[in-house]
C-alpha positions as CSV (number, residue, x, y, z in Angstrom):
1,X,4.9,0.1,-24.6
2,X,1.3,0.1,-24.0
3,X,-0.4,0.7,-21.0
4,X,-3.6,-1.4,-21.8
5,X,-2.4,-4.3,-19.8
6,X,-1.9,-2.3,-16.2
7,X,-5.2,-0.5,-17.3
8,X,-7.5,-3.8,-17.3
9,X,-5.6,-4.7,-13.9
10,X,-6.4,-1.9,-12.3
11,X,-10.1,-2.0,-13.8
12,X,-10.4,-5.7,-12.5
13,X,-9.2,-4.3,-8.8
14,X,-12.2,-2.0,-9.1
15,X,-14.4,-4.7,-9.9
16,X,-13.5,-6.9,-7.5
17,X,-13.2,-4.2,-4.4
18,X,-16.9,-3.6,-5.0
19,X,-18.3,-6.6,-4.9
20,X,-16.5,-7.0,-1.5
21,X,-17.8,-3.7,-0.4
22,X,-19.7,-5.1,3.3
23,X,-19.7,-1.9,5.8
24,X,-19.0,-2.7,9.4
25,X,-19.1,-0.2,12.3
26,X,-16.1,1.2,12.1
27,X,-15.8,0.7,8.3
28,X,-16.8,2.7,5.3
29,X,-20.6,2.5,3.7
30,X,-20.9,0.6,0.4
31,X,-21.0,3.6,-1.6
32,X,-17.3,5.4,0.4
33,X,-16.1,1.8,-0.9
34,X,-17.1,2.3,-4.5
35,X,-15.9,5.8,-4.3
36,X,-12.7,5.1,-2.4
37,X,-12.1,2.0,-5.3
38,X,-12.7,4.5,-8.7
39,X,-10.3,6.8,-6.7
40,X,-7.7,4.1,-6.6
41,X,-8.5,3.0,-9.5
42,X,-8.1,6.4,-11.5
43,X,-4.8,6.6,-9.3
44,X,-3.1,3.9,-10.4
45,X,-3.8,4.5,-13.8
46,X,-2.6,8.1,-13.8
47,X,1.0,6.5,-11.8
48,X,1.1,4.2,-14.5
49,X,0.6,6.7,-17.7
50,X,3.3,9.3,-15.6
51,X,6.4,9.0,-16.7
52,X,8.3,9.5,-13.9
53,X,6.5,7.3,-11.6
54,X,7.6,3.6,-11.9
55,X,3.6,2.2,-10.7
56,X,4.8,-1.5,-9.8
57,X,6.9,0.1,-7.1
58,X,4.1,2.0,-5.4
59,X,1.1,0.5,-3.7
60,X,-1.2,3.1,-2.4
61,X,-4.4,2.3,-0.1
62,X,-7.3,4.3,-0.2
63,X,-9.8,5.0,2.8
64,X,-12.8,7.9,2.6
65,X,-10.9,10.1,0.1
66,X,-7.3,9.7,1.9
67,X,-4.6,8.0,-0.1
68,X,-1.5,6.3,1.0
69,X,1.4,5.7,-0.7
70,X,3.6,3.1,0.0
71,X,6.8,1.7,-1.2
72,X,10.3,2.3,-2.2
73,X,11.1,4.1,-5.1
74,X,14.8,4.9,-6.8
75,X,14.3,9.1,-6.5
76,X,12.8,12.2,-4.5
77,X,11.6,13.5,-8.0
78,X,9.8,10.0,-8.3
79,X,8.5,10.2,-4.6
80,X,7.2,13.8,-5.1
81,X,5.7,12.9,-8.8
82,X,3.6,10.1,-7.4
83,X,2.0,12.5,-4.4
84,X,1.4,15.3,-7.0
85,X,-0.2,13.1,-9.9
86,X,-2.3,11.4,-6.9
87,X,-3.5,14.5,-5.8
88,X,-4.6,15.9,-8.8
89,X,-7.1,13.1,-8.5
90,X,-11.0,13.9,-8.7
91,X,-12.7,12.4,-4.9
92,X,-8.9,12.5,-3.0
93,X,-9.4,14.3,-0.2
94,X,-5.6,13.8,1.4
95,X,-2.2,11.7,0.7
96,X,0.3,10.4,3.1
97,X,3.8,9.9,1.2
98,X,5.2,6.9,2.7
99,X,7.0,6.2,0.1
100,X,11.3,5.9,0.9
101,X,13.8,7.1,-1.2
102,X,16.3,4.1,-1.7
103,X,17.8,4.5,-5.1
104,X,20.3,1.2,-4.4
105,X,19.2,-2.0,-6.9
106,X,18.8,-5.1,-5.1
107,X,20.7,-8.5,-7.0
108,X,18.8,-11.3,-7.6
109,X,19.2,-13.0,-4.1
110,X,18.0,-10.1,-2.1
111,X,15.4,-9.6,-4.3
112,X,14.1,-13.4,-3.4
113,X,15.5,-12.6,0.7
114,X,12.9,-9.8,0.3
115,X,10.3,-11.8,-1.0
116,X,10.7,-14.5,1.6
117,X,10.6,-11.6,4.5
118,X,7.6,-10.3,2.9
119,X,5.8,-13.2,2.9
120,X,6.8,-14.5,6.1
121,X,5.6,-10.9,8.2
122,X,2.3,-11.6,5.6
123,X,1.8,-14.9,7.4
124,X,3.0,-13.3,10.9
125,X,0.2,-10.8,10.8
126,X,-2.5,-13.6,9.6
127,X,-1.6,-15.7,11.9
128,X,-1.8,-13.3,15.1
129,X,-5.3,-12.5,16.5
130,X,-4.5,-8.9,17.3
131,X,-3.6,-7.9,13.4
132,X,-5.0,-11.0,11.2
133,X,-8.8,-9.3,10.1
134,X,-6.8,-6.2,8.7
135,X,-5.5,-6.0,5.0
136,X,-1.8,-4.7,5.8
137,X,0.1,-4.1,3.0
138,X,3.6,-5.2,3.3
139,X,6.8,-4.3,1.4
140,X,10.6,-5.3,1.9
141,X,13.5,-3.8,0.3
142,X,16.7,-5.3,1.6
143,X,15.7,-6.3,4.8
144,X,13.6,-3.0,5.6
145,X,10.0,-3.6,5.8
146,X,7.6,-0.6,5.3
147,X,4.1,-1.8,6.5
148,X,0.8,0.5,5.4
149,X,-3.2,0.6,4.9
150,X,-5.3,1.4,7.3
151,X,-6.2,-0.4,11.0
152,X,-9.3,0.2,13.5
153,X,-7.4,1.2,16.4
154,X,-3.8,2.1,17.8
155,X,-3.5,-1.2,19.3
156,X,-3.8,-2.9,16.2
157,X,-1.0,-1.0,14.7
158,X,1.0,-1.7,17.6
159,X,0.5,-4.9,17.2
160,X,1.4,-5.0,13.7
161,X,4.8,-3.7,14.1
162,X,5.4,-6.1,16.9
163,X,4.2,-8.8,15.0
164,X,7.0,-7.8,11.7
165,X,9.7,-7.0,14.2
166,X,9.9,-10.9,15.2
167,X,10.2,-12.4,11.6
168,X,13.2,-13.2,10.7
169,X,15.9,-11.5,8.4
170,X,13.5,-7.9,9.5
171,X,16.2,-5.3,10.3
172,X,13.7,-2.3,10.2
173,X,10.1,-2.0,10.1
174,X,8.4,1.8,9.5
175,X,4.7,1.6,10.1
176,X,3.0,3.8,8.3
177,X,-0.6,2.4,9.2
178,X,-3.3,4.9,9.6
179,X,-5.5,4.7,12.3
180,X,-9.4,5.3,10.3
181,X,-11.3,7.6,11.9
């Protein structure tokens, strides 16, 4: 199978990430954004080309050189693959595993129940004041949501976790936001 399709993806993330690159005060210049989107860029790619790693399952986030990655994947191997092919990565200065081990499939109906809890905490956090400027990323794997990326403040991660914890159907929720420095 050919890996031309997830390459062009990932090469149209990069395009678009920098021309949304806008620095704010407590946000990276335009040239950190460039850099931190060829990192992610050359890390997805090298997930995708591994393997080991199964790429759609991981989301990773990257901010000034540190990479997170997030998800749920099926092994420990597959968890540990992903954080050694990331760090082998030219510009990655650090990377948070987040990534949980839960090797059960989900049917077809939790896989839609987890798609609706996704996209209900995605419209939680939009909709509150406290968390709806940040770009959380959000995933659910029967009923366990796993928020990650990166906030301004500790408040704004509190917030976020509040915020999932009310939806509906959530029976966990692991933050793994970052505070940036």
């Amino acid at each position: 199978m050919s890996n031309r399709p997830y390459i062009a993806s990932a090469l149209a993330t990069l395009i678009l990430s920098v021309s949304a690159c806008a620095a704010t005060p407590t946000d990276r210049s335009s040239g950190q954004a460039v850099d931190d989107s060829t990192v992610e860029v050359k890390a997805k790619t090298a997930l995708i080309e591994n393997p080991v790693t199964k790429a759609y399952k991981i989301d990773l986030e990257v901010y000034k050189g540190q990479v997170q990655l997030n998800g749920f994947v099926d092994t420990a191997a597959e968890k540990q693959a992903a954080a050694e092919t990331v760090q082998k990565i030219a510009g990655v200065k650090s990377v948070q595993n987040n990534l949980q081990v839960q090797p059960h499939d989900r049917t077809s109906g939790q896989y839609v129940d987890d798609s609706t809890i996704t996209a209900k905490v995605k419209s939680a956090l939009i909709a509150d004041d406290r968390t709806k400027a940040y770009q959380i990323e959000v995933k659910t794997n029967m009923g366990e949501v796993q928020l990650g990326g990166f906030v301004d403040s500790p408040a704004a991660k509190k917030a976020a976790q509040e915020v999932a914890q009310t939806v509906t159907g959530v029976k966990s929720v692991t933050n793994s936001l970052d505070v940036k420095n």
